[in-house]
C-alpha positions, 0 to 999 in steps of 0.5 A: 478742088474738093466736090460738095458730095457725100464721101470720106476724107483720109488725113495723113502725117508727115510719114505718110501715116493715116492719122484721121478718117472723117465723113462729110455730107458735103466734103468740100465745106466739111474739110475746109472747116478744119483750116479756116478757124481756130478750133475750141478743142486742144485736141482738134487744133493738134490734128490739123498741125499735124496734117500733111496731105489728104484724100477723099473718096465720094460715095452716093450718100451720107449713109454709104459715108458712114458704113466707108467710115466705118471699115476705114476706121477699122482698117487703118485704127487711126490716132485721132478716131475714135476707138471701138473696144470690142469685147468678145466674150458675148455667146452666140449660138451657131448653125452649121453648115453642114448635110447635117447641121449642128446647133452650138454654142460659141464665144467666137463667131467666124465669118464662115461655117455657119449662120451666126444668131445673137449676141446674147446678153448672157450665157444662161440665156444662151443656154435656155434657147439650146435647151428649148431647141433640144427638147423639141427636136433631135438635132445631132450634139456630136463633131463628126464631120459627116458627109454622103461620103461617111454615110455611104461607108459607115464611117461612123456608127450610131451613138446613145443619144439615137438610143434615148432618143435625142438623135435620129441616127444622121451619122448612118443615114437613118434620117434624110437630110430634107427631114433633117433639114425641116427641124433646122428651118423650124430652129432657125424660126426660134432664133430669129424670134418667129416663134408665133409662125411656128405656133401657128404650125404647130397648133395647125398640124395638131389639130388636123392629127386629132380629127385623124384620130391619131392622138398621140401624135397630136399629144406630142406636138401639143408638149413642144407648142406648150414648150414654145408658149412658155418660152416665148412668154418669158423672153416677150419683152414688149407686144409681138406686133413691135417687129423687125425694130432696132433700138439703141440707148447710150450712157456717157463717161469721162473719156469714154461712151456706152452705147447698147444695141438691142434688135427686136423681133416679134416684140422678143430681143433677139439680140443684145451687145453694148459697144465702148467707145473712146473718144478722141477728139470731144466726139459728140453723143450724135456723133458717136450714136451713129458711129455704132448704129453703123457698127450695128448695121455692118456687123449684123446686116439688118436693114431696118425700117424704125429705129428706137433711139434718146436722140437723133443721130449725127446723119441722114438716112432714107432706109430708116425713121429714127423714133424717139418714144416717150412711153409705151412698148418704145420707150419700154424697150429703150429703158432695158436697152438703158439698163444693159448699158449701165450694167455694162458700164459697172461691170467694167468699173468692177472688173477693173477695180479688182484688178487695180483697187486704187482706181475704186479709191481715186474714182469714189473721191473724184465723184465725192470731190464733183458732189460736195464742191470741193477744190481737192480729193477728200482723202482725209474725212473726220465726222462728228456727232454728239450724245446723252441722256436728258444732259447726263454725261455728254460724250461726242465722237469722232471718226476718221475716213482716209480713202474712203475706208475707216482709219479705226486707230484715228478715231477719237472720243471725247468727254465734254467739259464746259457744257451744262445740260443737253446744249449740242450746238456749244457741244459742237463748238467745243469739240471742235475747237479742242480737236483742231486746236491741238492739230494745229499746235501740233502742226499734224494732217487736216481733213480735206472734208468735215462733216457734221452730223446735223442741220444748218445749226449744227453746220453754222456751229463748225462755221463759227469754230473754223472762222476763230481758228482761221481753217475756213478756205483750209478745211470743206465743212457740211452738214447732213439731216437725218430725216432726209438725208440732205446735204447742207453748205455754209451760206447756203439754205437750200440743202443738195438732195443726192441720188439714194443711190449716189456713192457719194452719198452711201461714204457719208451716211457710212460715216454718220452711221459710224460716228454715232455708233462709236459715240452711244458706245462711248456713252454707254460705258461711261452711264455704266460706271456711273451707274454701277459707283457704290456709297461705299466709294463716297465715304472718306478713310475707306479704302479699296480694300476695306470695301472689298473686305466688307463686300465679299463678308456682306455681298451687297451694300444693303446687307452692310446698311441693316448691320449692326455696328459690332458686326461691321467692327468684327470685319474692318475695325471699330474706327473704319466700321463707325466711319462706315456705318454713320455714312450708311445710316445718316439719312436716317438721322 
């Protein structure tokens, strides 16, 4: 019989294996909801098929629930939780704990020999404490392992850094460890964010050295509060009287959620990592939000009274109030804790694409496939869009995108036939019909995607083509303005207004953008040659080159107009030179 207290619940298989740790506010109902019902979840009715026996441990709240969860999850990684991905390339910055401590850097934080501060969000932050914590005070940068001991027998000599000044000689004794000690305490102050306590010191002891009149003193302890100030207004985020907060934001995924952690300390992040977690079972974001704010609490140890978080987490807790901001410093501090999850969420995205470029293409055209409303990936897209001059030689590109790149070799251009005028709406439906025309009687590879480079006529336009030549339900078409950049649909008027920023939105615009370049390109040449036709090409019994002849002796056609006929004769013939010479000078008959 199952107890109506806080606690945890094991699942095992047939072989004995923990397969589920779970945590319940009262065990009893919580355990029997697994058995009394048909679950919408696949994944959950799996589970129960698959339980063979349980136990349960009770604990005094739902809180001590949640931290026993959490090390049973860790210590057993059963099938059906969730699955913490740590990633360890987070930089600490550690104190030893030695007679005389060091301070480093490390990626690799241990449990012993030291007191760990961070994780920073990157190494360049990291390394921006260290050097503040070099230029104030004389901590030892060497290895050597140095004991009352070593001090006593001389083990290991002074070194440079005594000599400039960036040590006080701790391997020989040179300074006390109290003294020592003194600068640690005040470094420790640093990276635990205090800073203005040890302003508060500094400008103190400054200021009882100048009424001694011992200046120089004084100077010295004015560089490092400087030093201090100037530190501390850059990693100020929010007011300094935001203390001793936590704050967690989470971005979701498919299979997959983001949950970024920041501990805030004086209004300054001391420190800042993003956990990924898997799902398993259709966790919801409550459920997973509390996840790592257990995660958070177990790793770092901090016992906070407010926590900044989107929304409230899948348990109860009387150690903290759960804060929801809707602006000010709070909601300040919860949308830089919203970017550096989002930052990490793309960083693994591009990792992972170079290590694998085919997952860049399948998620691009997953995302394009849920943006346009499609049925299948656009892996093949054809892109059309019309050009001229007040009607003059109408040309009309076609470009091609396959995975999401151009197929250059598959673009094709054409010379528009039946159109009179500047009539792009019957340019549309003419190069339409003619393009797919022949790759149906050619029996060649549809597009999955047509966009046209247009509005709703323009869009209506390809609708009338697809319907004559029975390609609607084979072929997705839309149409894009380019005062907006808005996205229409067949039978629809209200256009789809995408993200600036949408992929989905940047492969069309590259396509229109495209299309039309290859199209004014088209357009251009062919306005040249019309351009660049000589009088001479008109005239009928006049060859190559009989033009070429007269051209190369004259060098323009209007030389050859102003001559006389006998000079023309000399060149060409008598009878070619009457041809040419009636020609050039009718127009003066």
């Amino acid at each position: 019989m199952l107890p109506d207290s806080p606690g945890c619940y094991i699942y095992y298989d047939k072989t004995g294996t923990v397969i589920y740790v779970g945590k319940a506010k009262k065990l009893k109902r919580r355990v029997s909801s697994y058995f009394n019902r048909v679950h919408d979840s696949v994944k959950t009715n799996i589970l129960v098929k698959n339980i063979r026996d349980l136990k349960y441990i009770v604990v005094n709240s739902e809180d001590d629930a949640l931290h026993l969860e959490n090390s049973l999850i860790k210590q057993y990684r059963p099938k059906y939780n969730i699955l913490l991905k740590d990633d360890k390339s987070y930089p600490w910055i550690c104190v030893t704990n030695e007679l005389y401590p060091r301070v480093f850097l490390t990626h690799n934080p241990i449990l012993r020999g030291g007191k760990f501060y961070g994780p920073y969000a990157n190494v360049s932050v990291a390394r921006t404490v260290l050097s503040l914590i070099k230029e104030l005070y004389p901590i030892r940068s060497c290895r050597w392992n140095i004991t009352d001991e070593s001090v006593e027998r001389k083990a290991v000599k002074i070194c440079l850094e005594y000599h400039i000044k960036n040590c006080k000689g701790c391997c020989e004794g040179r300074i006390t460890p109290e003294e020592y000690g003194d600068y640690i305490d005040k470094v420790k102050q640093i990276l635990r964010g205090d800073t203005h306590i040890l302003m508060d010191f500094l400008k103190t002891e400054m200021m009882n050295y100048a009424a001694q009149l011992k200046f120089e003193e004084a100077q010295d302890l004015k560089v490092k509060y400087d030093l201090i100030e100037r530190y501390r207004a850059k990693s100020e985020v929010v007011s300094s009287l935001l203390n001793d907060i936590d704050v967690f934001s989470f971005v979701p995924d498919d299979d997959r959620a983001f949950i970024n952690y920041m501990h805030v300390n004086s209004g300054s992040v001391v420190q800042c990592i993003t956990f990924e977690y898997r799902k398993k079972l259709d966790e919801t974001p409550e459920q997973l939000l509390s996840y790592a704010i257990a995660e958070a609490r177990s790793r770092f140890g901090h016992e906070v009274k407010e926590t900044v978080v989107p929304f409230i987490p899948d348990y109860e807790t009387g150690n903290t109030t759960f804060v929801i901001p809707q602006r000010g410093d709070r909601k300040k501090l919860l949308d830089i804790s919203l970017k550096n999850a989002k930052q990490y969420k793309r960083d693994k995205e591009i990792n992972a694409e170079k290590l694998n470029p085919e997952q860049r293409e399948t998620r691009l055209l997953t995302k394009m496939q849920k943006d346009f409303h499609l049925s299948v990936l656009p892996r093949h897209i054809e892109c059309f869009d019309n050009s001229n001059i007040q009607g003059t030689n109408p040309v009309s590109a076609c470009v091609v995108f396959k995975n999401g790149k151009p197929s250059k070799r598959d673009y094709r251009h054409f010379i528009v036939k039946t159109v009179v005028g500047a009539d792009d709406y019957a340019t549309t439906k003419e190069v339409l019909t003619r393009r797919y025309t022949r790759l149906l009687n050619e029996d060649s590879e549809l597009p999955q995607l047509v966009v046209i480079d247009g509005g709703k006529g323009q869009l209506g336009c390809a609708v009338e083509v697809f319907d004559q030549l029975g390609l609607r339900g084979k072929v997705a078409v839309i149409g894009i303005a380019e005062k907006l950049e808005e996205i229409y649909f067949p039978g629809d008027s209200v256009p789809l207004y995408l993200d600036k920023n949408s992929e989905s939105l940047r492969v069309i615009q590259h396509l229109r953008d495209e299309a039309h370049r290859f199209g004014i390109t088209h357009h251009r040449l062919r306005r040249s040659k019309t351009q660049t036709v000589s009088v001479l090409d008109s005239i009928s019994g006049v060859g190559e080159k009989t033009r070429t002849d007269l051209l190369r002796h004259f060098k323009s056609v209007k030389r050859i107009r102003e001559a006389q006929l006998p000079d023309i004769a000399a060149i060409i013939g008598q009878s070619r030179a009457e041809k040419v010479y009636t020609a050039l000078h009718q127009d003066n008959q």
